[in-house]
DRENZAKE-123613 format. One record per residue (C-alpha): residue in three letters; x, y, z. Coordinates in nm, 4 decimals. Example, Ala and Ser with C-alpha at 12.3 -4.5 7.8 and 13.67 -1.06 7.14 Angstrom:
<sites>
SITE res       xx       yy       zz
SITE ALA   1.2300  -0.4500   0.7800
SITE SER   1.3670  -0.1060   0.7140
</sites>
This chain:
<sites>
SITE res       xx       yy       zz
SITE UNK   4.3012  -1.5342  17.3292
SITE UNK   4.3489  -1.1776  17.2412
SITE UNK   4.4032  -0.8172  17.3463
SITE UNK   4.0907  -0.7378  17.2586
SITE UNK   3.8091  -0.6130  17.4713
SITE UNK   3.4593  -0.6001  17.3145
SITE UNK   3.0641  -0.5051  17.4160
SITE UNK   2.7387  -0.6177  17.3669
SITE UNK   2.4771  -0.4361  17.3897
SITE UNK   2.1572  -0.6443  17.4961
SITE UNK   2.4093  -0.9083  17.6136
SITE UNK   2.2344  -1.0243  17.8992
SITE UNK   2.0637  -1.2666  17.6911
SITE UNK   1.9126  -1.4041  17.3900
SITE UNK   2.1002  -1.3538  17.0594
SITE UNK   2.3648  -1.1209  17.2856
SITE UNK   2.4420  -1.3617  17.4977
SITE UNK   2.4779  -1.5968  17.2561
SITE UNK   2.7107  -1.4201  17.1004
SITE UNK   2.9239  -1.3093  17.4173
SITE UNK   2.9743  -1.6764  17.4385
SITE UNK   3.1353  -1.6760  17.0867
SITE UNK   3.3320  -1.4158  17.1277
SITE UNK   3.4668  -1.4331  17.4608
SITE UNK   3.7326  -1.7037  17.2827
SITE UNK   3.8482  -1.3726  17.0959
SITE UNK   3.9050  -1.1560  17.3760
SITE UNK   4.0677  -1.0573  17.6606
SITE UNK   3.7627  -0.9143  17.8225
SITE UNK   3.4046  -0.8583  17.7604
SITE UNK   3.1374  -0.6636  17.8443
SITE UNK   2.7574  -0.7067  17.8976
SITE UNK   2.5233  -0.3982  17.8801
SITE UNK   2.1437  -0.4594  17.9759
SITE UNK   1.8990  -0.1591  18.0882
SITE UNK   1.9110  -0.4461  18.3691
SITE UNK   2.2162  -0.3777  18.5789
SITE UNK   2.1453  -0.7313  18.7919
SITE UNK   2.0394  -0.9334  18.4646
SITE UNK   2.3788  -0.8160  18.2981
SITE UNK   2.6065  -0.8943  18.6239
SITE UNK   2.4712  -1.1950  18.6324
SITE UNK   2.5143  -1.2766  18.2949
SITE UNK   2.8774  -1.1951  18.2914
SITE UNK   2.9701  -1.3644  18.5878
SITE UNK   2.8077  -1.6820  18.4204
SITE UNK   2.9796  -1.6090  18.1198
SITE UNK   3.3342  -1.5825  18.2654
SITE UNK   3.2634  -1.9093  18.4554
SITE UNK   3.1811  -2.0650  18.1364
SITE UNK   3.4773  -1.8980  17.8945
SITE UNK   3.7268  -1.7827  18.1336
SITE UNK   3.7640  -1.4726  17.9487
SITE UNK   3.7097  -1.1694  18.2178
SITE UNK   3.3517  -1.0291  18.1819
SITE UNK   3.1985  -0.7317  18.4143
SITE UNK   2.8319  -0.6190  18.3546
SITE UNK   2.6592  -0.2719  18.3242
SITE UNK   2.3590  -0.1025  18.3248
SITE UNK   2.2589   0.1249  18.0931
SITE UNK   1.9230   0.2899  17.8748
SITE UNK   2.0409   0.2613  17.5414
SITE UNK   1.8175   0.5117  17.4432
SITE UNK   1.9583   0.7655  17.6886
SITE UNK   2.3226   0.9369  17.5178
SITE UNK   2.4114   1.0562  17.8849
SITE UNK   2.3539   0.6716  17.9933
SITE UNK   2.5273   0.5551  17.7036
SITE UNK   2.8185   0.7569  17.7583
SITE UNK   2.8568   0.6944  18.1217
SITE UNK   2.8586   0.3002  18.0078
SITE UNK   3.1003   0.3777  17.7833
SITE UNK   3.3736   0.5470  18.0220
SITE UNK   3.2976   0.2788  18.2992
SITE UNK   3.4222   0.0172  18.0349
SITE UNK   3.7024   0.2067  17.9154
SITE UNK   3.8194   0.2731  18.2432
SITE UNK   3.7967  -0.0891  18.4127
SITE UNK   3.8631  -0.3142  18.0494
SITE UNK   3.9947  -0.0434  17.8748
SITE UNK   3.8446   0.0442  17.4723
SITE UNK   3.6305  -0.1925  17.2743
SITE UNK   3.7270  -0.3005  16.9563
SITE UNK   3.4956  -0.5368  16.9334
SITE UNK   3.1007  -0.3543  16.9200
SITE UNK   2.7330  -0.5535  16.9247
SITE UNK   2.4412  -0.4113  16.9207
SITE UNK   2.1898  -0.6575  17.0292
SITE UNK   1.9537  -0.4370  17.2423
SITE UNK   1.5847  -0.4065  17.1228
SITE UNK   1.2508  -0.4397  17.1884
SITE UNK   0.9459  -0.5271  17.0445
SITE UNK   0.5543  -0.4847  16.9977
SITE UNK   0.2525  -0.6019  16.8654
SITE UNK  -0.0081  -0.3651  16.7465
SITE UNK  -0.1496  -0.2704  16.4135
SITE UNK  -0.0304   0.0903  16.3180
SITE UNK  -0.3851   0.2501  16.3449
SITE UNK  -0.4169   0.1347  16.6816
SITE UNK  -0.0410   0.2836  16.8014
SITE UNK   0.0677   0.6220  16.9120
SITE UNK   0.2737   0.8318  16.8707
SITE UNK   0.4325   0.7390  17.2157
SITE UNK   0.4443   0.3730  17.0954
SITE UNK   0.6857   0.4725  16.7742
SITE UNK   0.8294   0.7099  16.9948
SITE UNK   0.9915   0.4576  17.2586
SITE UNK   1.0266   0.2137  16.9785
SITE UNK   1.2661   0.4922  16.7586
SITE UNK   1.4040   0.5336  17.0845
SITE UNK   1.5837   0.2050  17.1371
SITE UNK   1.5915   0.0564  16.8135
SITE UNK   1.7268   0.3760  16.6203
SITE UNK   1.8422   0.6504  16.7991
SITE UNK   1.9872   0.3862  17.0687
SITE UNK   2.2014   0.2359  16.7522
SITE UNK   2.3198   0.5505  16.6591
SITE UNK   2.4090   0.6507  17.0551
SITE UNK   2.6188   0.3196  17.0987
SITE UNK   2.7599   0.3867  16.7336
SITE UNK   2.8631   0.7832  16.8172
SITE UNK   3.0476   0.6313  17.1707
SITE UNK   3.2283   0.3824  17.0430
SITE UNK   3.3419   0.4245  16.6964
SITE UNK   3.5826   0.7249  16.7391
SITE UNK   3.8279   0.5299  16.9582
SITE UNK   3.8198   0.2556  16.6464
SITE UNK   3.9215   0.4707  16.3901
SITE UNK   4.1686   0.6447  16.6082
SITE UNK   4.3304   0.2730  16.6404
SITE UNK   4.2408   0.1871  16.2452
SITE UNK   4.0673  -0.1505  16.3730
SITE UNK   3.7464  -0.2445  16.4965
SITE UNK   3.4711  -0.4839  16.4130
SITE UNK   3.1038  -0.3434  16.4564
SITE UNK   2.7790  -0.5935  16.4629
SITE UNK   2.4236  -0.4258  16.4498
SITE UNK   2.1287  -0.6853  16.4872
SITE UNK   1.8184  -0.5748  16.2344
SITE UNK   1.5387  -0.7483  16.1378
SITE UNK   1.4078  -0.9317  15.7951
SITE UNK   1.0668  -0.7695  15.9022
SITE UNK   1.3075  -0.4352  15.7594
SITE UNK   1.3199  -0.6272  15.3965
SITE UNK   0.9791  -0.7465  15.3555
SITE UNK   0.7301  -0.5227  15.6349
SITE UNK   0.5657  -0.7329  15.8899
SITE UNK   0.1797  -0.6604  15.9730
SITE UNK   0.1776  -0.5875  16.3746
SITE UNK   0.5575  -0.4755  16.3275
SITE UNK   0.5289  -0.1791  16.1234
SITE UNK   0.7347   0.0838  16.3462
SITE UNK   0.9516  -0.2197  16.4570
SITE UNK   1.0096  -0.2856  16.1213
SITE UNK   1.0473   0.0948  16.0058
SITE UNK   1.3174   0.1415  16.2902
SITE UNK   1.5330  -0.1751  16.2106
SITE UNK   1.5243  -0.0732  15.8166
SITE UNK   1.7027   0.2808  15.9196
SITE UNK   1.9490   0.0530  16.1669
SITE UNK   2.0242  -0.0734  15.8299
SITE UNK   2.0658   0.2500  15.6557
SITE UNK   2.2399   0.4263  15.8604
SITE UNK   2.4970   0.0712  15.9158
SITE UNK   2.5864   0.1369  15.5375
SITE UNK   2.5978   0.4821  15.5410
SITE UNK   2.8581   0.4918  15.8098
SITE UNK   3.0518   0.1635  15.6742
SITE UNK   3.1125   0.3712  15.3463
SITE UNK   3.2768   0.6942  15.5975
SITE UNK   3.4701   0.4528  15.7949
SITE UNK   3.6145   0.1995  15.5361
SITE UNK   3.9736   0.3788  15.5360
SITE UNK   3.9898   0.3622  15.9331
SITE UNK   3.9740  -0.0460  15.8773
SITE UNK   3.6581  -0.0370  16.1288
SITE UNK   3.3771  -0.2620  15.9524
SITE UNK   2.9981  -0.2414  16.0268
SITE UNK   2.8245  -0.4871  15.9393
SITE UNK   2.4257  -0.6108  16.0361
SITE UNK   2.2782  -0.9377  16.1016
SITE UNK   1.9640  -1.0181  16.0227
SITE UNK   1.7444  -1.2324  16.2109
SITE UNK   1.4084  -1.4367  16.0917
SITE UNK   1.2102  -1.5278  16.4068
SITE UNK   1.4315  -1.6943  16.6898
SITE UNK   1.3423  -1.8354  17.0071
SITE UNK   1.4776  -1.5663  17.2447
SITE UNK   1.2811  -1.4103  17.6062
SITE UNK   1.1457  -1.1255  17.4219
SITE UNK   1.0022  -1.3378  17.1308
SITE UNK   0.8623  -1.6076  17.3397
SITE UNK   0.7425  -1.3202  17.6573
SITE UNK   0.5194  -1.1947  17.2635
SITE UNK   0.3991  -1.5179  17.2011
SITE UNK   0.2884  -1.5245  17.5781
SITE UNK   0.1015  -1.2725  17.5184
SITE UNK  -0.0294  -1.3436  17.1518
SITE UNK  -0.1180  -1.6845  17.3327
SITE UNK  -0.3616  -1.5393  17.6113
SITE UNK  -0.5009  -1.2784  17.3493
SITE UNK  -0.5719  -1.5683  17.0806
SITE UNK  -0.6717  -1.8131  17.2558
SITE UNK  -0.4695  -2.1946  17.2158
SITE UNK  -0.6383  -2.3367  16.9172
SITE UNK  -0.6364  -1.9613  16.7219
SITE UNK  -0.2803  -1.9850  16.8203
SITE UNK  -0.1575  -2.3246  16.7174
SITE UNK  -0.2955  -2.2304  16.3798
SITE UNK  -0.0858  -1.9489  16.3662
SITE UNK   0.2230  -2.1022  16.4842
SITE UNK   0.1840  -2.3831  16.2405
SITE UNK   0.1620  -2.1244  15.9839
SITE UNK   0.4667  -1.9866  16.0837
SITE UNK   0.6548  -2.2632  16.0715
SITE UNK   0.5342  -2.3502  15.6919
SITE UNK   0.6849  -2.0219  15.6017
SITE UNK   1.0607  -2.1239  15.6910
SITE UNK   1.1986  -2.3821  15.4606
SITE UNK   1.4115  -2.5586  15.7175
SITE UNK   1.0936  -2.6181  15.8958
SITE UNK   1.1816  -2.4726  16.2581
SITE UNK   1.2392  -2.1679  16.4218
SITE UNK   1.6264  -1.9875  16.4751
SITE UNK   1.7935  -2.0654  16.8384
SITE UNK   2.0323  -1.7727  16.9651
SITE UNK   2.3144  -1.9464  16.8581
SITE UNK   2.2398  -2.0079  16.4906
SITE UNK   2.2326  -1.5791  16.5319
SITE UNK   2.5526  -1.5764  16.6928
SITE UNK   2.7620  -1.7920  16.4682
SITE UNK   2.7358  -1.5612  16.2091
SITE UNK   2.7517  -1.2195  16.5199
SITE UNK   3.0980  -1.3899  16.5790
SITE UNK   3.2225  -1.4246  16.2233
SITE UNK   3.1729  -1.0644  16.1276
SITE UNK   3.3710  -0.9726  16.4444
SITE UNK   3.6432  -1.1977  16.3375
SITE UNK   3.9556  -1.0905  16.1037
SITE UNK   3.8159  -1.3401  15.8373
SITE UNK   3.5464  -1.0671  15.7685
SITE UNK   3.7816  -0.7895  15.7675
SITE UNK   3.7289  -0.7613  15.4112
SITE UNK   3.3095  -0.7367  15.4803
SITE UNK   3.1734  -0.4225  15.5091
SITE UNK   2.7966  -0.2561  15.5073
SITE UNK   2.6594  -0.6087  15.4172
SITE UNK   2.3496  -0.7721  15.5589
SITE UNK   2.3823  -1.1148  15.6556
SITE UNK   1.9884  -1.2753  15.6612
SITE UNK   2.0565  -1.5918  15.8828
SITE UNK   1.6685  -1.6515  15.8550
SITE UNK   1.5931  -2.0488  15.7754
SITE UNK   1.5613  -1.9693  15.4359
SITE UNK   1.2527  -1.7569  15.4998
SITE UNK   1.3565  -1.4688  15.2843
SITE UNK   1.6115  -1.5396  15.0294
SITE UNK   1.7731  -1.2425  14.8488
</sites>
C-alpha cells in the first residue's frame, strides 16, 4: 500500500473495473468515474469491500470539459490528486460508414477523442508539477488494422493513439509516462450488449457463423476477459514501467502481431 490515489475513467466496469481491482493494491485510494453516478458508487463500494483500499465513485460525461473538471476537483478535494490516470471510458457502434452521420462520428469523437484529451488536460498538470505520474489510455487494434462496421470507432481510437505519443514525447522530463493498451475483442457489457444486438439483427445461425469466424482469427482460440486487459493496465501504472513511455501494448490473443 501506497500514497497514491489514482482514477479510472469507465471504471464502473469491464476492462476499468478490472483494472481498479489491480490497482487498488497500489494505492491509498481510488476512484471510479462512470457517466453513471449509481453504476460507479456501486462499483466502488464493491471494490473497497473486495481490496480494502478506500474507493468513492463519480459521475461524470467524459465528453463534457465542464463535467470533467468538476470530477476532477471533487476527487482532489475528498482523495486528494491522482497520480495514477486510466482512461477506460468508450463506446461503441455498428454501422457501415455510408449509412452513419455526421451526428454518429460526432458523439463517437466526442467520447473516444476529445473525452481523452479532456481527462488528459485535467489531470496531467498536477503530475508534472509533482514529476511522477503513470497515465493508461485504452485504444483499440481496430486503430492498427481498420475494422468494417468500426470505421469512426476505429478513426477515433487511432488519434487516442496519436495524440498518447505526442504528449509522452512533451512530458518525458516531468517523469509522467503515457502509455496505451490495446485491446483485441474482450468479453466486456458493451461488447456483449453489440453482440445482443448483432444477434437479433442476424439471426442465430448467421450469427454462430460469424462468431466461429471470429474465434478462428485469434490464435489462442478464445476471446480476452477484462482481466487479461488489466494485467497489463496495472503494469504500465506500476514503477517497473517507469522506463515505458508512448508505447502500445496489443494484449490481443495473438490476433495482430506487430
Amino acid at each position: 500500500m501506497t500514497d497514491k490515489v489514482a482514477v479510472i475513467f469507465g471504471g464502473a466496469r469491464g476492462i476499468g473495473y478490472a483494472s481498479a481491482l489491480r490497482i487498488a493494491a497500489d494505492c491509498s485510494a481510488i476512484s471510479l468515474v462512470d457517466i453513471n453516478g449509481e453504476r460507479a458508487k456501486a462499483a466502488a463500494k464493491a471494490l473497497q469491500e473486495a481490496t480494502g483500499t478506500r474507493a468513492m465513485g463519480y459521475a461524470s460525461d467524459i465528453g463534457k470539459l465542464d463535467d470533467v473538471k468538476s470530477v476532477r476537483n471533487d476527487i482532489v478535494k475528498e482523495l486528494g490528486h491522482p497520480s495514477v490516470l486510466v482512461n477506460c471510458a468508450a463506446i461503441v457502434d455498428d454501422k457501415l460508414f455510408l449509412d452513419s452521420s455526421p451526428e454518429d462520428w460526432n458523439r463517437m469523437f466526442s467520447v473516444c477523442l476529445y473525452g481523452t484529451m479532456h481527462v488528459l488536460h485535467e489531470f496531467l498538470p498536477s503530475m508534472v508539477e509533482a514529476k511522477y505520474g503513470r497515465v493508461v489510455c485504452l485504444a483499440s487494434d481496430s486503430a492498427k488494422t481498420g475494422q468494417a462496421r468500426l470505421s469512426y470507432y476505429a478513426a477515433a481510437k487511432g488519434a487516442v493513439v496519436a495524440l498518447a505519443k505526442s504528449i509522452a514525447q512533451e512530458l518525458g522530463r516531468s517523469s509522467v509516462t503515457v502509455n496505451i493498451v490495446s485491446p483485441g475483442a474482450t468479453n466486456t457489457e458493451m461488447r456483449n450488449e453489440r453482440e445482443e444486438n448483432l444477434l437479433a439483427a442476424m439471426g442465430p445461425e448467421k450469427y454462430e457463423r460469424r462468431k466461429q469466424a471470429v474465434l478462428k482469427a485469434y490464435p489462442l482460440g478464445r476471446l480476452g476477459e477484462p482481466d487479461d486487459i488489466a494485467a497489463a493496465v496495472h503494469f504500465l501504472t506500476t514503477d517497473d514501467a517507469s522506463w515505458i513511455t508512448g508505447q502500445v501494448l496489443s494484449v490481443n490473443g495473438g490476433y495482430m502481431m506487430s
